[in-house]
mmCIF file as Biopython writes it, N, C-alpha, C and O atoms, coordinates in Angstrom:
data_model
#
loop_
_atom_site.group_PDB
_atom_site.id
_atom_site.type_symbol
_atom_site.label_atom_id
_atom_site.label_alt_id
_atom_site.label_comp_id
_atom_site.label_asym_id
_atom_site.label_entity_id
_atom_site.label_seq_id
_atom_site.pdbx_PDB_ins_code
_atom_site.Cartn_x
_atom_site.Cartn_y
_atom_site.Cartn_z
_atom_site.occupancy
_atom_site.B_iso_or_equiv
_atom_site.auth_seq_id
_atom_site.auth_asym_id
_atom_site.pdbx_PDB_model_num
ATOM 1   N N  . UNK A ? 1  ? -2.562  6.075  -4.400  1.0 0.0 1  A 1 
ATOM 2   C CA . UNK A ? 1  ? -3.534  6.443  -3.398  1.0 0.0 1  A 1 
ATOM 3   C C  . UNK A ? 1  ? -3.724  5.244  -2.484  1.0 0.0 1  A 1 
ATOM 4   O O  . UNK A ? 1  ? -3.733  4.099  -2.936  1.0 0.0 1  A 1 
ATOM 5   N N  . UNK A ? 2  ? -3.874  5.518  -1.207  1.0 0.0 2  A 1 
ATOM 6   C CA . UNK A ? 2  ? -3.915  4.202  -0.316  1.0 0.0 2  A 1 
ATOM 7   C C  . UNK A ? 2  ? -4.943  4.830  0.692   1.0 0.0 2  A 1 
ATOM 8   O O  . UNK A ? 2  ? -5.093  5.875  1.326   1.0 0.0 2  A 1 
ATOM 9   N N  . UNK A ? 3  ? -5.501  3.756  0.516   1.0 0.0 3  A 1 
ATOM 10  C CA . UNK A ? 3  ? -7.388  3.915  1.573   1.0 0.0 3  A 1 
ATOM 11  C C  . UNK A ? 3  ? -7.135  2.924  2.482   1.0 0.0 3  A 1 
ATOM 12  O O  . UNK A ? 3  ? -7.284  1.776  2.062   1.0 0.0 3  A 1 
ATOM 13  N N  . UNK A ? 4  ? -6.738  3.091  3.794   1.0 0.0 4  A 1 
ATOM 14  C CA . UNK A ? 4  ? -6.880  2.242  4.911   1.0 0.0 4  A 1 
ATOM 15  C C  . UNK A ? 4  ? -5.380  2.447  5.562   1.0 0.0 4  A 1 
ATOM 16  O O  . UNK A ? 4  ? -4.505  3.281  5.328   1.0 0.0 4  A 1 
ATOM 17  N N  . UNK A ? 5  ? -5.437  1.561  6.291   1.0 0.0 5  A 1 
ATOM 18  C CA . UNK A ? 5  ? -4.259  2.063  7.246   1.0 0.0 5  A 1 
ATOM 19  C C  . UNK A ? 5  ? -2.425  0.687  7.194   1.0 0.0 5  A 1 
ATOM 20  O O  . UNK A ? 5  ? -2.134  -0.352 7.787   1.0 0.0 5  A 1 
ATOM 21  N N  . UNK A ? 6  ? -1.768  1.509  6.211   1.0 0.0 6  A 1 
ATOM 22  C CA . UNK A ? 6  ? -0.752  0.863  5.847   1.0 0.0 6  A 1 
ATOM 23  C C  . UNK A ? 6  ? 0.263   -0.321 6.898   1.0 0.0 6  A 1 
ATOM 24  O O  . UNK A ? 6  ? 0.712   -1.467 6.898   1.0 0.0 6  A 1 
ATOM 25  N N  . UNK A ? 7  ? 0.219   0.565  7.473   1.0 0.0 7  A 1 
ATOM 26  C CA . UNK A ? 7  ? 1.114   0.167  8.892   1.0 0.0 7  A 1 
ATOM 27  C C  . UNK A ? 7  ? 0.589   -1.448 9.541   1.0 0.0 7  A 1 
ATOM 28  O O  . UNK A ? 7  ? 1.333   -2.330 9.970   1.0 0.0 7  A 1 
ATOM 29  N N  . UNK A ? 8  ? -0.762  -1.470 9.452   1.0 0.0 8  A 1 
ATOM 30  C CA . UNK A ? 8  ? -1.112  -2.008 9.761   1.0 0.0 8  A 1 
ATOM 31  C C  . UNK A ? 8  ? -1.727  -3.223 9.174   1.0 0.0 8  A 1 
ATOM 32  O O  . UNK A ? 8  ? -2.413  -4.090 9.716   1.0 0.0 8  A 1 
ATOM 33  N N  . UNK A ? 9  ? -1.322  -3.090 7.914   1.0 0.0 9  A 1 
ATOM 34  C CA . UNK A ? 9  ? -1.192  -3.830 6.896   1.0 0.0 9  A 1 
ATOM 35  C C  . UNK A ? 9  ? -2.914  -4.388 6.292   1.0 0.0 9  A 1 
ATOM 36  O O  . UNK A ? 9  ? -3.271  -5.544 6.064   1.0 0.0 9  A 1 
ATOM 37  N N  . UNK A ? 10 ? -3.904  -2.823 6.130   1.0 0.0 10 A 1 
ATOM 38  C CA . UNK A ? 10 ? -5.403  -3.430 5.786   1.0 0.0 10 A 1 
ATOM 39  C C  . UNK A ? 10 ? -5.379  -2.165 5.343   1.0 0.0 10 A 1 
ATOM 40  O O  . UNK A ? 10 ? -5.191  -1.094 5.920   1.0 0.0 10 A 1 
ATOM 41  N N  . UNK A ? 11 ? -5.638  -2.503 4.039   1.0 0.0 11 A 1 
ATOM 42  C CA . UNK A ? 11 ? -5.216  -1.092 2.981   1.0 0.0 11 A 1 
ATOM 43  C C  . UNK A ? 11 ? -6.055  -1.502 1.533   1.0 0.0 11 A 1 
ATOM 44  O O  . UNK A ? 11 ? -6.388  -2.682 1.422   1.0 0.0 11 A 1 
ATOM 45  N N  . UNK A ? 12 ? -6.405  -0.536 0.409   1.0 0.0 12 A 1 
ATOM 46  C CA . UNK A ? 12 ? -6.580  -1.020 -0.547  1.0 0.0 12 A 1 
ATOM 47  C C  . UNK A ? 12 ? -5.773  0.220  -1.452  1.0 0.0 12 A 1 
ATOM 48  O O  . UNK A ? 12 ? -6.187  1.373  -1.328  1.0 0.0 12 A 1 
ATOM 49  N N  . UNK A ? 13 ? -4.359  -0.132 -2.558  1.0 0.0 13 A 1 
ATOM 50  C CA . UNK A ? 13 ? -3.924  0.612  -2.894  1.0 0.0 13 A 1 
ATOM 51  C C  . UNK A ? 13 ? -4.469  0.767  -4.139  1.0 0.0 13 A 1 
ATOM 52  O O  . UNK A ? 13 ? -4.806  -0.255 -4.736  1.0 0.0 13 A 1 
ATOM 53  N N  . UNK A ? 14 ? -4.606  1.718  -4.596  1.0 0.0 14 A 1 
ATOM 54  C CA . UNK A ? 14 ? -4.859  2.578  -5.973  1.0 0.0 14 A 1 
ATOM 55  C C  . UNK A ? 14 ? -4.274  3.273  -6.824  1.0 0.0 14 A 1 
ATOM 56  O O  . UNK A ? 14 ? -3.831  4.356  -6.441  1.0 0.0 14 A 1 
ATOM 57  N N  . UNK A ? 15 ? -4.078  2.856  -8.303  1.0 0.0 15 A 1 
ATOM 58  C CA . UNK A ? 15 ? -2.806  3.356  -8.953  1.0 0.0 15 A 1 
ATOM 59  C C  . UNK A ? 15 ? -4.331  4.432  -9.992  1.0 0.0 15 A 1 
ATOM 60  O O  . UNK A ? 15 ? -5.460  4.052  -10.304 1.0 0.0 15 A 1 
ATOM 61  N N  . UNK A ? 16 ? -3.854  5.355  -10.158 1.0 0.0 16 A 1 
ATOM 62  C CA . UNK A ? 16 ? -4.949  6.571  -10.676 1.0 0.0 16 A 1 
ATOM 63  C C  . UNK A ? 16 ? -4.507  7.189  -11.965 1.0 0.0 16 A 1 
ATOM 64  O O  . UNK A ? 16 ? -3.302  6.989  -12.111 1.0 0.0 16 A 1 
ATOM 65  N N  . UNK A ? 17 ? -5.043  7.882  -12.978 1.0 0.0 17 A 1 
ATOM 66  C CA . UNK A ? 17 ? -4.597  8.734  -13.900 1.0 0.0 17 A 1 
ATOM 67  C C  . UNK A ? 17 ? -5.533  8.881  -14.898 1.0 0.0 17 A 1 
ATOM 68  O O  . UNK A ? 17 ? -6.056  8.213  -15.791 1.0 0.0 17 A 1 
ATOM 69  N N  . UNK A ? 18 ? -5.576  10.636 -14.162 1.0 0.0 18 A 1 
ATOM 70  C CA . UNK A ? 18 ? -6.463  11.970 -14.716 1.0 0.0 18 A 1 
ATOM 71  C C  . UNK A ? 18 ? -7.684  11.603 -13.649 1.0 0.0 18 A 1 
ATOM 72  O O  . UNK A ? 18 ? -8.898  11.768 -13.765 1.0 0.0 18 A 1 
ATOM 73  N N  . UNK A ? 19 ? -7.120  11.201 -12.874 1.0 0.0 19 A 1 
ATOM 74  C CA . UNK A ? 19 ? -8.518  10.988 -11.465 1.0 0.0 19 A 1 
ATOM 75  C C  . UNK A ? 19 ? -9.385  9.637  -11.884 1.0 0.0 19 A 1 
ATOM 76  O O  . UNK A ? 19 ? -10.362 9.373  -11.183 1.0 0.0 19 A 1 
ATOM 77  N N  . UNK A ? 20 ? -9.119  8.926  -12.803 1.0 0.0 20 A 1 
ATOM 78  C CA . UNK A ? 20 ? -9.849  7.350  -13.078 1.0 0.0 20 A 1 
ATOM 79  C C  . UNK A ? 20 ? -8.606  6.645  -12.523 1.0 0.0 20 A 1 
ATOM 80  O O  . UNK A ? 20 ? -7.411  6.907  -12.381 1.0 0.0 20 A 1 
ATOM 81  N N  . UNK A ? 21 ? -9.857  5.128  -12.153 1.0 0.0 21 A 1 
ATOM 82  C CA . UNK A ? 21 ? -8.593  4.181  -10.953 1.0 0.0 21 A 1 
ATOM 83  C C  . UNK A ? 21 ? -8.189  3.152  -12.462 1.0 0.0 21 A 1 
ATOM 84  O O  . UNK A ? 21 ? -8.924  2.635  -13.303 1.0 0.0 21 A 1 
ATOM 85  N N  . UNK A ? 22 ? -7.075  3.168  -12.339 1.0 0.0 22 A 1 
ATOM 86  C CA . UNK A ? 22 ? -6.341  2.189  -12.977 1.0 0.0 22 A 1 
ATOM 87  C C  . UNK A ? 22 ? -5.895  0.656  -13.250 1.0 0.0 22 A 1 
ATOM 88  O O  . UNK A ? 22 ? -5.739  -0.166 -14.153 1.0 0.0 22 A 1 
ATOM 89  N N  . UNK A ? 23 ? -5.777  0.869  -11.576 1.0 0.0 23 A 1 
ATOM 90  C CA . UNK A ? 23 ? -5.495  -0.602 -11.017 1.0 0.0 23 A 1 
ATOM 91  C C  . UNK A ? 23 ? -5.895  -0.558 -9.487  1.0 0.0 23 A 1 
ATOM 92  O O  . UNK A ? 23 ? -5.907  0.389  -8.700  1.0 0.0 23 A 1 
ATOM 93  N N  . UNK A ? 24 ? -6.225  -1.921 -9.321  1.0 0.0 24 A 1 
ATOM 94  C CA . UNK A ? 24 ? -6.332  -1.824 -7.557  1.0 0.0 24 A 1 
ATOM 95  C C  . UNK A ? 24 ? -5.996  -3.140 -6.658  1.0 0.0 24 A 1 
ATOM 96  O O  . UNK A ? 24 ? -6.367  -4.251 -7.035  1.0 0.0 24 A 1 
ATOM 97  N N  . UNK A ? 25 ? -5.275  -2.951 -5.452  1.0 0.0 25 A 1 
ATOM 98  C CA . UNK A ? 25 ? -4.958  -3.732 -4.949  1.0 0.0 25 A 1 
ATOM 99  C C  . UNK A ? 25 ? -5.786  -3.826 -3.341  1.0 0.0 25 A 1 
ATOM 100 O O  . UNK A ? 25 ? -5.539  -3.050 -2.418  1.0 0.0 25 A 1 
ATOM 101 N N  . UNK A ? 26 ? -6.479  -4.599 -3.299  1.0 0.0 26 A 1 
ATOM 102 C CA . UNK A ? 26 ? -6.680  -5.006 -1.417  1.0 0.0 26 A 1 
ATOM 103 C C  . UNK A ? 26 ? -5.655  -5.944 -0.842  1.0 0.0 26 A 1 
ATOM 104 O O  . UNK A ? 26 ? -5.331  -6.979 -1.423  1.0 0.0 26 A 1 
ATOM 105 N N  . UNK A ? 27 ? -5.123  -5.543 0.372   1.0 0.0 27 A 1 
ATOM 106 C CA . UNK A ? 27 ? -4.298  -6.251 1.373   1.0 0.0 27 A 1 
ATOM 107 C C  . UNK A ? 27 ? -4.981  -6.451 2.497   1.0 0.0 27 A 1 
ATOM 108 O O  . UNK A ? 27 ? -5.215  -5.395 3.084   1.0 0.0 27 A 1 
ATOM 109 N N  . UNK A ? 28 ? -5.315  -7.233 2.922   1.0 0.0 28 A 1 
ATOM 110 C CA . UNK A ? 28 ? -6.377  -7.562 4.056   1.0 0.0 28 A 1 
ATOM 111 C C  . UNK A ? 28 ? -7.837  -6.886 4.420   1.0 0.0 28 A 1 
ATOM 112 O O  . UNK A ? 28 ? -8.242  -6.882 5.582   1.0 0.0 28 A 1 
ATOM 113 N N  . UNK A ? 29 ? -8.557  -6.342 3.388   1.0 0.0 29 A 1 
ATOM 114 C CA . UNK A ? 29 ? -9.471  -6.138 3.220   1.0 0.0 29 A 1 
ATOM 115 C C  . UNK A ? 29 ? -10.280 -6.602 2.456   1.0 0.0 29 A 1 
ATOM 116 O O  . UNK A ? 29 ? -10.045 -6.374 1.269   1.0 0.0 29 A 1 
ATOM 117 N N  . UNK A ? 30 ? -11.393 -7.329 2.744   1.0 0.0 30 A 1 
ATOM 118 C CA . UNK A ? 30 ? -12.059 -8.430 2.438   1.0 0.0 30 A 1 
ATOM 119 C C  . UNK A ? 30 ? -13.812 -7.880 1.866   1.0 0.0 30 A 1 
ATOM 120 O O  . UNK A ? 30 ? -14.589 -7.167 2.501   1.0 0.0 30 A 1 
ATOM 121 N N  . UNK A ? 31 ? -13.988 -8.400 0.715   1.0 0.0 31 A 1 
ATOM 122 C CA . UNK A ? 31 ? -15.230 -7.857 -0.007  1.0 0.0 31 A 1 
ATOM 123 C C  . UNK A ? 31 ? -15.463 -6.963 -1.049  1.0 0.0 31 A 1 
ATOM 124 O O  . UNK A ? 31 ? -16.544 -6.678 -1.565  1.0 0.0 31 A 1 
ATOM 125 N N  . UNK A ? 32 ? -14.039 -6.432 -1.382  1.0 0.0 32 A 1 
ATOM 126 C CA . UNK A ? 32 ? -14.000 -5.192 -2.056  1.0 0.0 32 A 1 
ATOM 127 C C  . UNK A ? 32 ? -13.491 -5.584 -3.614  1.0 0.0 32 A 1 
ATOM 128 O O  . UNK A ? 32 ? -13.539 -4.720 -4.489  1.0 0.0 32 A 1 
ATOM 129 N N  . UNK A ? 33 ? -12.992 -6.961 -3.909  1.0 0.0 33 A 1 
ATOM 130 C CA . UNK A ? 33 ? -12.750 -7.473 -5.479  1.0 0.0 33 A 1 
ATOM 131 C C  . UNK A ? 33 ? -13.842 -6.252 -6.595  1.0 0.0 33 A 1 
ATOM 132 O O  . UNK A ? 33 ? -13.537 -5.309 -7.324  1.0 0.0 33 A 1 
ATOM 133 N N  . UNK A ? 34 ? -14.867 -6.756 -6.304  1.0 0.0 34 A 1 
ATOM 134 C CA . UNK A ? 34 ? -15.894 -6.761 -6.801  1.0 0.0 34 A 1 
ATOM 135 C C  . UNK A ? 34 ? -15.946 -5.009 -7.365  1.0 0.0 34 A 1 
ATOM 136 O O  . UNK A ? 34 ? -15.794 -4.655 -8.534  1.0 0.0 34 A 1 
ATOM 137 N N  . UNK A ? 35 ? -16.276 -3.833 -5.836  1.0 0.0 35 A 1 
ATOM 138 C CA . UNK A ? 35 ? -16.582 -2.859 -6.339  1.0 0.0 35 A 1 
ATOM 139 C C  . UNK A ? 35 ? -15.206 -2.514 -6.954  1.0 0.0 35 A 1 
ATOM 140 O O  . UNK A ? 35 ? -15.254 -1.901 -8.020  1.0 0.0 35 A 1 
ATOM 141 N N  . UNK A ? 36 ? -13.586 -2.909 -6.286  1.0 0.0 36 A 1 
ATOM 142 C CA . UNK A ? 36 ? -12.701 -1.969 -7.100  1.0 0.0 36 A 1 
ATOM 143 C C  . UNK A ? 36 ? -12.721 -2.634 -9.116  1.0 0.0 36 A 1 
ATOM 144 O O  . UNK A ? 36 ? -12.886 -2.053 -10.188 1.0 0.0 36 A 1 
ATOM 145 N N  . UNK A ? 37 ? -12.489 -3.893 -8.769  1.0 0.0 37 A 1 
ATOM 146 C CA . UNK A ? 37 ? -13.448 -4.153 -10.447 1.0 0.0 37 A 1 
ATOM 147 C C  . UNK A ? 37 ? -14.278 -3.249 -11.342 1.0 0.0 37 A 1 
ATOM 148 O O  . UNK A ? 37 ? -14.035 -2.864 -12.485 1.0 0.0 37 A 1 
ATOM 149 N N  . UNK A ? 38 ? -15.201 -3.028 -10.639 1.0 0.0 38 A 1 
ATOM 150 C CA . UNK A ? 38 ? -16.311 -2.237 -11.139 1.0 0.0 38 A 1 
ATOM 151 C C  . UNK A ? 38 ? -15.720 -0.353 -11.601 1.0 0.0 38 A 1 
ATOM 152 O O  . UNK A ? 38 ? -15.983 0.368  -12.563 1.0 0.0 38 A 1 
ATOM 153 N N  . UNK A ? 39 ? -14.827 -0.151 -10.318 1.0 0.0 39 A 1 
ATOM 154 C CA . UNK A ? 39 ? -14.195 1.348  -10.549 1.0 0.0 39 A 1 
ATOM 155 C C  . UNK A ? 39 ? -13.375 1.774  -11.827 1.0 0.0 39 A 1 
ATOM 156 O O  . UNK A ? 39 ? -13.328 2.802  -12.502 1.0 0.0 39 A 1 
ATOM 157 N N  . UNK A ? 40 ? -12.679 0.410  -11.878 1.0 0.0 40 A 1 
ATOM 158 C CA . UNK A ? 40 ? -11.851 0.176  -12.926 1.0 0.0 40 A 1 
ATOM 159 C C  . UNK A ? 40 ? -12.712 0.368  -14.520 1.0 0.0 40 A 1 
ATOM 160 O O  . UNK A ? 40 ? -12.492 1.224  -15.378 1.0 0.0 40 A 1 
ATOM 161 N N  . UNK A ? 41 ? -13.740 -0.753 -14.538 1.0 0.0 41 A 1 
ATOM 162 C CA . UNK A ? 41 ? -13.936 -0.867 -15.696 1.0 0.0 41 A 1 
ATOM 163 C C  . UNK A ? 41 ? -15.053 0.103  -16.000 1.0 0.0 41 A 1 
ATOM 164 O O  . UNK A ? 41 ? -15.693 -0.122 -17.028 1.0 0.0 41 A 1 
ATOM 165 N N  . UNK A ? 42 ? -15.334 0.985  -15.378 1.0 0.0 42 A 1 
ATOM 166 C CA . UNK A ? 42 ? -16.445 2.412  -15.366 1.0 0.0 42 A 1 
ATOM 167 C C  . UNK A ? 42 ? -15.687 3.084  -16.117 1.0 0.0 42 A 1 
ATOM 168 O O  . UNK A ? 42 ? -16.181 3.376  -17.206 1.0 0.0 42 A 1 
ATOM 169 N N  . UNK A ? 43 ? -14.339 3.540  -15.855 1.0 0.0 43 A 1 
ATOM 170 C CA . UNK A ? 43 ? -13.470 4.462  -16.079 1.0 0.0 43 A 1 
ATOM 171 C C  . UNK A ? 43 ? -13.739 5.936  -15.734 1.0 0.0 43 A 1 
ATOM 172 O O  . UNK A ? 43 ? -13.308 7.014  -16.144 1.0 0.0 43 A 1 
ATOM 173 N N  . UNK A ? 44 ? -15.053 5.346  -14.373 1.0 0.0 44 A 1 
ATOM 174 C CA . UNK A ? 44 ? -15.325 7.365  -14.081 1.0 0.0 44 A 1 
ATOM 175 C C  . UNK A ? 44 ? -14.164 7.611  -13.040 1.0 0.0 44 A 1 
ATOM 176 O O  . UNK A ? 44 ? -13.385 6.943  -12.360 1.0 0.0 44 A 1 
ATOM 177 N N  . UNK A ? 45 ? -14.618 9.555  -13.402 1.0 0.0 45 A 1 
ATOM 178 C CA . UNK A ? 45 ? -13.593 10.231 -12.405 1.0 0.0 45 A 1 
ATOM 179 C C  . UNK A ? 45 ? -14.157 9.983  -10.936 1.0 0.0 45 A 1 
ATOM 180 O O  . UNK A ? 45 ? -15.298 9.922  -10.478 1.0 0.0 45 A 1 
ATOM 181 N N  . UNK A ? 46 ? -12.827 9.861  -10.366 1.0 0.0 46 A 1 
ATOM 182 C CA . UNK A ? 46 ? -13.209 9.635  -8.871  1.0 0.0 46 A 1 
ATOM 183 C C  . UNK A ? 46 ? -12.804 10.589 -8.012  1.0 0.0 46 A 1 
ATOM 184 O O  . UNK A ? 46 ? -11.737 11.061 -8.404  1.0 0.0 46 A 1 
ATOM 185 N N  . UNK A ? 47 ? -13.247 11.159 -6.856  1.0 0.0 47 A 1 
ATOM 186 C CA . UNK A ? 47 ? -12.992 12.202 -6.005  1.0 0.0 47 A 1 
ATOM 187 C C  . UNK A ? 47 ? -12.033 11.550 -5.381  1.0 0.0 47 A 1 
ATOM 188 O O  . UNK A ? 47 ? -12.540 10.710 -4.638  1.0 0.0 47 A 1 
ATOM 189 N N  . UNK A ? 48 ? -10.282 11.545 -5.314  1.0 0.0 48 A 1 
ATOM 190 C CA . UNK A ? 48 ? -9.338  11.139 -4.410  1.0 0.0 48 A 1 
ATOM 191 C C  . UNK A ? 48 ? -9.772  11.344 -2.966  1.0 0.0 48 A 1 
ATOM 192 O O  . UNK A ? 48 ? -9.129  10.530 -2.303  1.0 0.0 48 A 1 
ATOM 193 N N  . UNK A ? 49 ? -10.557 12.048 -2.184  1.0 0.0 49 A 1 
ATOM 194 C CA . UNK A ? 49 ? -10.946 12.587 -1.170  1.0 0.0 49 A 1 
ATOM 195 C C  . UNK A ? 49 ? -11.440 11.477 -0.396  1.0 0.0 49 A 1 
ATOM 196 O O  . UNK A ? 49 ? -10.993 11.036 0.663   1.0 0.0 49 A 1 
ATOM 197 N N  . UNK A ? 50 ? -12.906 10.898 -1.405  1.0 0.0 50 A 1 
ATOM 198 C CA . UNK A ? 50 ? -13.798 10.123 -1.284  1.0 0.0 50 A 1 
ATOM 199 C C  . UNK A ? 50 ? -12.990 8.715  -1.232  1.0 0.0 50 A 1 
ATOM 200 O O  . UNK A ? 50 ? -12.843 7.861  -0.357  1.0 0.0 50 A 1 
ATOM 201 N N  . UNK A ? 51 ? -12.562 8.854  -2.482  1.0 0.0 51 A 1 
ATOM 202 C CA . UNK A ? 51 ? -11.634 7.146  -2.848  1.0 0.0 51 A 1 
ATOM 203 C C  . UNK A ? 51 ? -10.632 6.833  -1.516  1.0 0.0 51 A 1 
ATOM 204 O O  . UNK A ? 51 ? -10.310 5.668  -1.281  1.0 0.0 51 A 1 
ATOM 205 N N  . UNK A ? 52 ? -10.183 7.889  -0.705  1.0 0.0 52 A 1 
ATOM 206 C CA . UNK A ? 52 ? -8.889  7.498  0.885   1.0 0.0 52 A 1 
ATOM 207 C C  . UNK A ? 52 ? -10.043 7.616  1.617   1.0 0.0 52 A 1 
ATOM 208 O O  . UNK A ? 52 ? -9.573  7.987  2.693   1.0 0.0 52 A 1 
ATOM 209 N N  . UNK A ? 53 ? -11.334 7.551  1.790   1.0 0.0 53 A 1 
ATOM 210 C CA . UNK A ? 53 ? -12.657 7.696  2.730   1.0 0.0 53 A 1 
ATOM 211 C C  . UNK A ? 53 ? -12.506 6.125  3.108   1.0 0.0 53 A 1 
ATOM 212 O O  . UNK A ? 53 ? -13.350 5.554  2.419   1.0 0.0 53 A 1 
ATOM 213 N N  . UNK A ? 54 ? -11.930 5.334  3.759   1.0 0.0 54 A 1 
ATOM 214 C CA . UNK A ? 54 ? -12.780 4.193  4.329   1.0 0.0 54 A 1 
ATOM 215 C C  . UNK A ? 54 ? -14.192 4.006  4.693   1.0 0.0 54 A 1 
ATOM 216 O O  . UNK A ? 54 ? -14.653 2.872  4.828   1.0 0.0 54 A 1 
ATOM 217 N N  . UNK A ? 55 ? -15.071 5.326  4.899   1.0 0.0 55 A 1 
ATOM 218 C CA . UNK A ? 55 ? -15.961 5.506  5.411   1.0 0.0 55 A 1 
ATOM 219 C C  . UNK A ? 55 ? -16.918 5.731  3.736   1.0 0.0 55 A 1 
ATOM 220 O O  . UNK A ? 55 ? -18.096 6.081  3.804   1.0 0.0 55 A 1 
ATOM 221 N N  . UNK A ? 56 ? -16.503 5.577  2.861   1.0 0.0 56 A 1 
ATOM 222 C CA . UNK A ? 56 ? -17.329 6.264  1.482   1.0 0.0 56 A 1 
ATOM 223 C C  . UNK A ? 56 ? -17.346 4.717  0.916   1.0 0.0 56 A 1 
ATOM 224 O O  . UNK A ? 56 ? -16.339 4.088  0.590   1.0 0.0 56 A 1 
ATOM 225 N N  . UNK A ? 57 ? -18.749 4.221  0.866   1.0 0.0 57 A 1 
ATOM 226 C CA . UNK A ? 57 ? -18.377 3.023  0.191   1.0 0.0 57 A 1 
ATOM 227 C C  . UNK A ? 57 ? -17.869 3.200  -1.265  1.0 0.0 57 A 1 
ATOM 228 O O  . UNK A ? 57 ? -18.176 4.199  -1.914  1.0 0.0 57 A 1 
ATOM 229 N N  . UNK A ? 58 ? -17.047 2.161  -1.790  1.0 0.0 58 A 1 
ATOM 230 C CA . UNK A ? 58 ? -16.380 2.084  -3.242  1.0 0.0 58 A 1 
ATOM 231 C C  . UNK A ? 58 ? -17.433 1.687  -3.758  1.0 0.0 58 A 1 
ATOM 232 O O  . UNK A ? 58 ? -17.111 1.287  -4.877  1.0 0.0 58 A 1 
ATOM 233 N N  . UNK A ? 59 ? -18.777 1.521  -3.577  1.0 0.0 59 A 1 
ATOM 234 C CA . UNK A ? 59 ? -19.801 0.740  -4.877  1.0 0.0 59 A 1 
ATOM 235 C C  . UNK A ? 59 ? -20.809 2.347  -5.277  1.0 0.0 59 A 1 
ATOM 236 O O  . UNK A ? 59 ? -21.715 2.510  -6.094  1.0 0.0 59 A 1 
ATOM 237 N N  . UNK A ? 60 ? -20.191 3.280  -4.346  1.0 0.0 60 A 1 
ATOM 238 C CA . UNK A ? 60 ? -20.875 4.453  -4.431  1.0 0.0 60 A 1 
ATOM 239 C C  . UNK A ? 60 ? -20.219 4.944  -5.506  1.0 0.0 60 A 1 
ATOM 240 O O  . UNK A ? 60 ? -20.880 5.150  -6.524  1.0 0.0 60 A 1 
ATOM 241 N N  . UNK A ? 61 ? -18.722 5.243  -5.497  1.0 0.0 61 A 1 
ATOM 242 C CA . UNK A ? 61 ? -17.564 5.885  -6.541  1.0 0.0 61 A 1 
ATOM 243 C C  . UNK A ? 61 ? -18.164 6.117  -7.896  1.0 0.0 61 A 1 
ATOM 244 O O  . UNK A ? 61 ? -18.574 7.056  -8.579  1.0 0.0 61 A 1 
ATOM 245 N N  . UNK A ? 62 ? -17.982 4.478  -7.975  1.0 0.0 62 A 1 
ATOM 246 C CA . UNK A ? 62 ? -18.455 4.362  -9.161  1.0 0.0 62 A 1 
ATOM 247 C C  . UNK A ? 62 ? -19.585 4.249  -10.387 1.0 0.0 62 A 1 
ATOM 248 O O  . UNK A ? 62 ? -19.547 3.863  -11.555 1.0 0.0 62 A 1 
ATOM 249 N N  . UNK A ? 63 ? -20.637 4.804  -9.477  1.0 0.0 63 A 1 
ATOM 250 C CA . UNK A ? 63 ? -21.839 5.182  -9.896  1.0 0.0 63 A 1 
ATOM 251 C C  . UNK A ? 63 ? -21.926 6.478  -10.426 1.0 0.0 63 A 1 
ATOM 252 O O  . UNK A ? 63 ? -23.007 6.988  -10.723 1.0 0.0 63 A 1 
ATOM 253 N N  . UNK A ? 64 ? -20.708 7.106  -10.577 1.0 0.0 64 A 1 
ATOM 254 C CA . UNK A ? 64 ? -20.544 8.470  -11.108 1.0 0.0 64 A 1 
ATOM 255 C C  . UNK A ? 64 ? -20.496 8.146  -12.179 1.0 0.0 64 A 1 
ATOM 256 O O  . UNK A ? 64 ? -20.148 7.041  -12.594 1.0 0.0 64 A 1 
ATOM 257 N N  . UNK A ? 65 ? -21.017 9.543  -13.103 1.0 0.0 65 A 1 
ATOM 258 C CA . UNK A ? 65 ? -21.003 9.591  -14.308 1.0 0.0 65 A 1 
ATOM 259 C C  . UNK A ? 65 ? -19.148 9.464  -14.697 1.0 0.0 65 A 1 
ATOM 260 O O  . UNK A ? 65 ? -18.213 9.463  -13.897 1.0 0.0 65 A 1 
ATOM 261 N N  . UNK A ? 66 ? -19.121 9.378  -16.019 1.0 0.0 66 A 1 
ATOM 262 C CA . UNK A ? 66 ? -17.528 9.517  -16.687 1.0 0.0 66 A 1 
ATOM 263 C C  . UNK A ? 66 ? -16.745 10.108 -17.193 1.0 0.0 66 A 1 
ATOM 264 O O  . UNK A ? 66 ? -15.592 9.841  -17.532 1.0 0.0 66 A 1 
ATOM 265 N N  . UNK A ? 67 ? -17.658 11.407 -17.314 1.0 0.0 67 A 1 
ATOM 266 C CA . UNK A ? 67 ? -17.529 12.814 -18.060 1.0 0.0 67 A 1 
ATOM 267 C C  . UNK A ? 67 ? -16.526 13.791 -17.008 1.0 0.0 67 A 1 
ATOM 268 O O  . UNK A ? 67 ? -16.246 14.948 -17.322 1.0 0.0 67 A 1 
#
């Protein structure tokens, strides 16, 4: 899954499975260590929809339940 715009090289990629984030990478997007950290070690399900939202903050995601 990739949230931001590749081409242009300011992206944060997301490796997923069963809809929990796995792993995460930022490439020129700055501030986001922290919440994709947090997505990770929640292990909640995430709306793919929401998660390619540049516009959905990531500290929101993961305030979902895990069920």
């Amino acid at each position: 899954m990739i949230r931001g715009d590749a081409g242009k090289r300011e992206f944060i990629a997301f490796w997923m499975k069963e809809g929990r984030v796995l792993a995460g990478m930022n490439v020129n997007v700055w501030d986001v260590t922290e919440p994709i950290q947090q997505l990770i070690r929640s292990r909640a399900r995430v709306d793919t929809e929401a998660l390619a939202d540049p516009h959905v903050p990531l500290d929101s995601l993961g305030a979902k339940s895990s069920s």
